[in-house]
N, C-alpha and C positions, 0 to 999 in steps of 0.2 A: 551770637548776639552779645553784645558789651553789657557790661554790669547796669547801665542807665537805663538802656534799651528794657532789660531782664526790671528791673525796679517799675518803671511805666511799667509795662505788661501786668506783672501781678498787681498795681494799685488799681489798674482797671478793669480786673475778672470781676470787680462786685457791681460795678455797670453791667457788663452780659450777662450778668446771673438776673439781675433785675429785667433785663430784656428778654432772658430765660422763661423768668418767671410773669412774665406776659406772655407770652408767645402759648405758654402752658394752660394760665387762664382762661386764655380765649379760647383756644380750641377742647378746651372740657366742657367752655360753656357752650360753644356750638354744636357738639357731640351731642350734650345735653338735649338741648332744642332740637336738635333732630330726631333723635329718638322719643321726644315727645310730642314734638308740633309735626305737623304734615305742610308744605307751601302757600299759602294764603290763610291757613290758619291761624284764629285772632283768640287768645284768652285775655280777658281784661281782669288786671290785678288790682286797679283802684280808679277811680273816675279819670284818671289824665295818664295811665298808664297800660299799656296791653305787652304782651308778647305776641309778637307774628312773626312767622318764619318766610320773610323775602328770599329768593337770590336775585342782587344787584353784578351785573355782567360789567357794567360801569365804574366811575369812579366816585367822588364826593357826590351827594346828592343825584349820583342815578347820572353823572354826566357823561356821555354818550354810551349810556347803557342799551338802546335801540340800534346802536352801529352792529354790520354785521357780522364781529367777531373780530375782528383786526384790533380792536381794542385790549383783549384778555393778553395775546404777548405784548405790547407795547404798556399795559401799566406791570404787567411783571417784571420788562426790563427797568421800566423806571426805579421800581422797589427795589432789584435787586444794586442798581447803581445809590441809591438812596442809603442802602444797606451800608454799600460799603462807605461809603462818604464817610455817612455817620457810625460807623468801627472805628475809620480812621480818625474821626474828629475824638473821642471816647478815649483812644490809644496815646492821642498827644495832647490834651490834657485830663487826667484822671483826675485832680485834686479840685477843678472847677465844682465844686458839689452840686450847683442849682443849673449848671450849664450840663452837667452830667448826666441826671436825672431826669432833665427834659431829651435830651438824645438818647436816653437808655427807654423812657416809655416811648419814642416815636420807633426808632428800632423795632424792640418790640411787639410793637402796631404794624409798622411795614410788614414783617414777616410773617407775623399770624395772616395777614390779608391776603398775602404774596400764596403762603399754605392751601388757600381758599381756592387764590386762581389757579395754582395748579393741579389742587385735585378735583376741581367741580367746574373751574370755567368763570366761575364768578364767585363773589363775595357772598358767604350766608349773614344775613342781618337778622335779630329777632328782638329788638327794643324799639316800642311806639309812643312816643310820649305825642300825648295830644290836649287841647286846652281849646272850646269854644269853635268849636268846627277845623281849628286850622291842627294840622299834622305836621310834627316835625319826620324830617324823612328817617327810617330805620335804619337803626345803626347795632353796631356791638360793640363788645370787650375791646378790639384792637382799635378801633375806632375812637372809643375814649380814651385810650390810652393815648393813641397819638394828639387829642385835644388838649388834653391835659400836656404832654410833652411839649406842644406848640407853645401855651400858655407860658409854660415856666423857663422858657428860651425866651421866647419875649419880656419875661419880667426878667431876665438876667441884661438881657438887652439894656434894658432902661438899669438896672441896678448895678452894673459893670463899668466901671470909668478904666479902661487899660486900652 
């Protein structure tokens, strides 16, 4: 590897570390919830928030989570090609801070979910926010991590003139 090569790589361990450090969150916090909650179990922590323990076999909002099963490798391939995209994007430019940050929490997100489907077959979700009958769909840690990643790509989008 050339000295440039060697410079990229280590300006960009502190993005995987950050994607590290998601992939880590999420799955202490689903360990968590597992060893507390049981499947359709609902504890409410405040009028517009519960915990319940889902598993989503699908993808964003349960999308073809009723398929029968063809789904679970087909969004694992996606994540892992997602994975690497975004390494590779992370690796050539490291100095982007706000383009970094949003690819280091989607990372992050992709593989803690990726972690999901391949030890259980689907996603554990265990966050219910709900307001006035309507339910937003259950989500987690990687989950918001990837919202938030998306979010801050998009605002780099608009705040990036190159």
């Amino acid at each position: 590897m050339d000295p440039a090569s060697r410079a990229r790589a280590l300006s960009a361990l502190p993005w995987y570390g950050i994607a590290a450090l998601v992939v880590a969150a999420d799955r202490a916090s689903k360990l968590a919830m597992l060893g507390w909650l049981r499947p359709g179990d609902a504890v409410e922590l405040t009028g517009f928030l519960n915990l319940v323990l889902v598993f989503n076999r699908g993808a964003a909002f349960s999308f073809l989570a009723a398929a029968p099963g063809w789904q679970t490798p087909l969004f694992s391939a996606i994540a892992l090609v997602a994975a690497g995209v975004v390494s590779w994007m992370l690796w050539r430019r490291p100095g982007r801070r706000l383009l970094c940050a949003g690819l280091a929490l989607v990372l992050g997100g992709a593989l803690g979910n990726l972690w999901d489907r391949v030890a259980w077959g689907a996603v554990a979700d265990f966050v219910d926010v709900h307001a006035y009958g309507w339910h937003w769909p259950a989500f987690n840690v990687a989950d918001s991590a990837i919202t938030v990643g998306a979010a801050l790509l998009i605002a780099e989008g608009f705040l990036r003139r190159d």
